[in-house]
DOFI-902184 format. One record per residue (C-alpha): chain; x, y, z; residue number from 1. Coordinates in nm, 2 decimals. Layout:
BEGIN
{r "A"; {X; Y; Z}; NUM}
...
end
This chain:
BEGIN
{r "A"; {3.15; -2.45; 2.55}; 1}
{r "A"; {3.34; -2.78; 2.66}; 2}
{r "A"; {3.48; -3.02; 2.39}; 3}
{r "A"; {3.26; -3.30; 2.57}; 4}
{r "A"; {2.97; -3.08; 2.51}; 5}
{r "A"; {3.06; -2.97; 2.16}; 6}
{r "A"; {3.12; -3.36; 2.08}; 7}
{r "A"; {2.76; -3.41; 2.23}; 8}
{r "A"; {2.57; -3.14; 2.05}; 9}
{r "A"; {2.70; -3.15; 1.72}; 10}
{r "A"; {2.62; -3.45; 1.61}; 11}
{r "A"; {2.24; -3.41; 1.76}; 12}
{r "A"; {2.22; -3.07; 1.56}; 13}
{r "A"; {2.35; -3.24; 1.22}; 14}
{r "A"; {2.10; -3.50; 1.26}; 15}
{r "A"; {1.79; -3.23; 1.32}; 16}
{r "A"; {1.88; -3.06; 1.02}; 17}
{r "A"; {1.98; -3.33; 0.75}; 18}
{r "A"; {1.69; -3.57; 0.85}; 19}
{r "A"; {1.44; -3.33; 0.93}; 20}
{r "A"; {1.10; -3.58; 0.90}; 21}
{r "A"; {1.25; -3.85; 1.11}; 22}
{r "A"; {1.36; -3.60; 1.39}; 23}
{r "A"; {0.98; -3.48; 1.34}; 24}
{r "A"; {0.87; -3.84; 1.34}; 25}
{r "A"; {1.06; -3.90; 1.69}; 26}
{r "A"; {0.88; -3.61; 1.82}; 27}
{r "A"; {0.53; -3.65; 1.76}; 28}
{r "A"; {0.57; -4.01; 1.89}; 29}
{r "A"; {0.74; -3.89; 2.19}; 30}
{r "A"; {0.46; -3.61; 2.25}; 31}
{r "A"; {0.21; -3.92; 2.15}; 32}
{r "A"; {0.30; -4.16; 2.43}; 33}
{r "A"; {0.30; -3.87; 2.65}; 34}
{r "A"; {-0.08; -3.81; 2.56}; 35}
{r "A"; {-0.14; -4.14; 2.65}; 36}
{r "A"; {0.02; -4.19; 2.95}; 37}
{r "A"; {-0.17; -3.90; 3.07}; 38}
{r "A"; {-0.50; -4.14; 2.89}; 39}
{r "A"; {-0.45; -4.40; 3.11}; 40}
{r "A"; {-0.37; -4.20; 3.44}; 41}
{r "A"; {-0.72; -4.04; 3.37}; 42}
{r "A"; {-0.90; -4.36; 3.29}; 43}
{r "A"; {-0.71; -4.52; 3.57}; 44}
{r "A"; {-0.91; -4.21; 3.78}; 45}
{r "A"; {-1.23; -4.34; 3.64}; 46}
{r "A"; {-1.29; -4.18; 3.34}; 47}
{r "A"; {-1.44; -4.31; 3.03}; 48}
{r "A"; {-1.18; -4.32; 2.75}; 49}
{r "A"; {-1.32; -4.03; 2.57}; 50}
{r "A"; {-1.33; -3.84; 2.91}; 51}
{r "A"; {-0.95; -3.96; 3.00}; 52}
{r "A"; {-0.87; -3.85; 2.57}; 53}
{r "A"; {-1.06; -3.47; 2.64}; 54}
{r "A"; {-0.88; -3.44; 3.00}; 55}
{r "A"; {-0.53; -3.53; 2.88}; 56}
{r "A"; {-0.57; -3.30; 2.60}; 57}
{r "A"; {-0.66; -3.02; 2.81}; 58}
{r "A"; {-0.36; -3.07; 3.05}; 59}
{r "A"; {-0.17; -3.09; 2.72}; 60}
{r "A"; {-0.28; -2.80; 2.60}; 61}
{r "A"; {0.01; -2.65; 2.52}; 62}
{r "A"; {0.09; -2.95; 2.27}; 63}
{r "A"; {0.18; -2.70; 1.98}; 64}
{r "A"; {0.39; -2.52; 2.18}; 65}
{r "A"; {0.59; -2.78; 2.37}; 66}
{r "A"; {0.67; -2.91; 2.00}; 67}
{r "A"; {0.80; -2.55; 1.87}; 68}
{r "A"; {1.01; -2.51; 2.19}; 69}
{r "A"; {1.15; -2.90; 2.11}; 70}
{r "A"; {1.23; -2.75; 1.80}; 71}
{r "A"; {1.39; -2.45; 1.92}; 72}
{r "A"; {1.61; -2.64; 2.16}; 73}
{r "A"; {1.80; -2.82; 1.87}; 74}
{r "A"; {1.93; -2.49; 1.78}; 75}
{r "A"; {1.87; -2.58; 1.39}; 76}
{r "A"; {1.60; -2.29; 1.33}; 77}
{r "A"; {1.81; -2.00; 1.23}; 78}
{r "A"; {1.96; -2.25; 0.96}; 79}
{r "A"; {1.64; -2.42; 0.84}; 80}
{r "A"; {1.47; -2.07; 0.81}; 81}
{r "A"; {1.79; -1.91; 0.62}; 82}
{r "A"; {1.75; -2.21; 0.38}; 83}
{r "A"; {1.38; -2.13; 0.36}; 84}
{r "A"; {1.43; -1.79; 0.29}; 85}
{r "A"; {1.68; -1.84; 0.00}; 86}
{r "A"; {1.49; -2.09; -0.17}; 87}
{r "A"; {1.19; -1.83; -0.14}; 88}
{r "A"; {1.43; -1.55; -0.27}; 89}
{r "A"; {1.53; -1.79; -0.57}; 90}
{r "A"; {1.21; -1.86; -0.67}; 91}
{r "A"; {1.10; -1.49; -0.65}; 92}
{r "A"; {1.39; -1.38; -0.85}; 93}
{r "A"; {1.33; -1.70; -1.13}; 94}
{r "A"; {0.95; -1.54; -1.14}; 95}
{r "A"; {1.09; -1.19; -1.30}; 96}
{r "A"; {1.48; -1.22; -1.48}; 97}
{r "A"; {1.48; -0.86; -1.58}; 98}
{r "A"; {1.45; -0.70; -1.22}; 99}
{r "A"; {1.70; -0.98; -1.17}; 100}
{r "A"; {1.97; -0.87; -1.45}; 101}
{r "A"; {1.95; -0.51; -1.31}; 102}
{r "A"; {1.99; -0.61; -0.99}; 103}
{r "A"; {2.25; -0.85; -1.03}; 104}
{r "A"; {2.43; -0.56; -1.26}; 105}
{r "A"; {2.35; -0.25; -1.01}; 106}
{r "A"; {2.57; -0.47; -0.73}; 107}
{r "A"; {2.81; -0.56; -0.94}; 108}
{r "A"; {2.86; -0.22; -1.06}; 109}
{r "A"; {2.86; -0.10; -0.69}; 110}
{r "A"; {3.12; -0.36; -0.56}; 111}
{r "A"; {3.34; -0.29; -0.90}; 112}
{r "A"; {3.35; 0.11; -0.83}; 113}
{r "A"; {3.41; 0.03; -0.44}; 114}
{r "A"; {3.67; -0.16; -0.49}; 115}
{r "A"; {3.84; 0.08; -0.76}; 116}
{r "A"; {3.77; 0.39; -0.49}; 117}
{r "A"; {3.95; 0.18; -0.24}; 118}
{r "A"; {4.27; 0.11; -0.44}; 119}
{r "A"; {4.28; 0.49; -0.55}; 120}
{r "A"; {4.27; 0.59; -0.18}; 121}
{r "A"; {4.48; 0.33; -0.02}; 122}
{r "A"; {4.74; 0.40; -0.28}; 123}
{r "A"; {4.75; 0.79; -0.25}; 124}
{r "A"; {4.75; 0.77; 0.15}; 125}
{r "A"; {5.03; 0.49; 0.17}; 126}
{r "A"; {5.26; 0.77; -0.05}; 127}
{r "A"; {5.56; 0.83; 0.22}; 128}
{r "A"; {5.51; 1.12; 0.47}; 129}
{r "A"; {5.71; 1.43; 0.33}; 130}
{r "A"; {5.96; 1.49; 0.66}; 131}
{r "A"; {6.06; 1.83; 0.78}; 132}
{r "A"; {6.43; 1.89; 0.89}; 133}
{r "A"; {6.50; 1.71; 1.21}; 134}
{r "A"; {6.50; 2.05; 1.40}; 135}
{r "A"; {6.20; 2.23; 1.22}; 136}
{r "A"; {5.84; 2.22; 1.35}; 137}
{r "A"; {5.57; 1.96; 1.20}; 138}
{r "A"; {5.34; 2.22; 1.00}; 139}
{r "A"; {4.97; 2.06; 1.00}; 140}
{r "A"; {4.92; 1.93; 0.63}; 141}
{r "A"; {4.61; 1.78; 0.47}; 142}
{r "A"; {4.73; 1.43; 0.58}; 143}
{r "A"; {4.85; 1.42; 0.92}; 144}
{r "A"; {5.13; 1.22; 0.85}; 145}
{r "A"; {5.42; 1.17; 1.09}; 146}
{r "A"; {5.77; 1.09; 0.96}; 147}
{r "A"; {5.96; 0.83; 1.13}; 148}
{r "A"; {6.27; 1.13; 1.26}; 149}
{r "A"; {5.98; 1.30; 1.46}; 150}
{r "A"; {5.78; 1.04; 1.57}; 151}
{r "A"; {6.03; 0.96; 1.86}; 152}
{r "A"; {6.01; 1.32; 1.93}; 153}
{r "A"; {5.62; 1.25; 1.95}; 154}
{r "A"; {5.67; 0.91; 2.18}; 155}
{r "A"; {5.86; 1.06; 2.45}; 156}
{r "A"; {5.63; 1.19; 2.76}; 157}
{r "A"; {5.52; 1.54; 2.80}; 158}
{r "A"; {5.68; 1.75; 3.00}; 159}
{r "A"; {5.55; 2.09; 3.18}; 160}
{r "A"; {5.66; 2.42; 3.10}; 161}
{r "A"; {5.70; 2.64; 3.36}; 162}
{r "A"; {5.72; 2.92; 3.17}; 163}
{r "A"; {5.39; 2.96; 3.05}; 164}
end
């Protein structure tokens, strides 16, 4: 995305989510004078204002839906529901602390024993690679480790053998 349109957007998208209501507020007035515009057009058809209220709110039927897709195109939703579903989560965890204890103990147990299986294995395997003799075949081990005198051996290209 551009710099000029990051410039633009940001700003709009900050404003839709830290004052929610008067974003809201913005829209249902803008969706309101739309209503009536379409009013008078009717009325201006010769329609009774009731009639010219009913008919505009029949071509604006899809009122609810033109307001969700307002919404949508700020790009705030994923944010505003994340924040709703934390505050949901918090409030379902506040209703019962001893689900919450274990389950705040049952990750950190988890985490603590991943971490601990981690530094076993990443200290065994970084142990340095047990090297044959320059001249002696690589025997296939546990670990397939390559030692630093065979691995140019290993880097040059293959080459046919006529003999077999």
């Amino acid at each position: 995305m551009p710099l000029e349109r990051w410039l633009y957007t940001v700003p709009l998208r900050l404003r839709s989510l830290f004052r929610r209501e008067r974003v809201e507020q913005e829209l249902e007035e803008e969706l309101q004078y739309h209503l009536e515009r379409k009013m008078e057009e009717y009325a201006a058809q010769g329609l009774t204002p009731e009639q010219a209220r009913q008919a505009a709110l029949r071509a604006m039927d899809r009122l609810a839906q033109d307001k969700e897709e307002c919404r949508d195109a700020r790009g705030v939703n994923a944010i505003d529901n994340t924040v709703r579903d934390l505050r949901y989560s918090l409030r379902v965890l506040a209703k019962s602390p001893a689900f919450t204890v274990v389950a705040v103990l049952t990750l950190a147990l988890a985490i603590g024993a991943n971490a601990v299986v981690f530094g076993v294995l990443n200290s065994a395997d970084s142990a340095p690679a047990e090297c044959a003799a320059a001249g002696e075949p690589l025997r296939p081990r546990a670990r397939a480790l390559v030692c630093r005198r065979n691995l140019s051996q290993l880097q040059r290209p293959a080459r046919s053998q006529p003999q077999l």
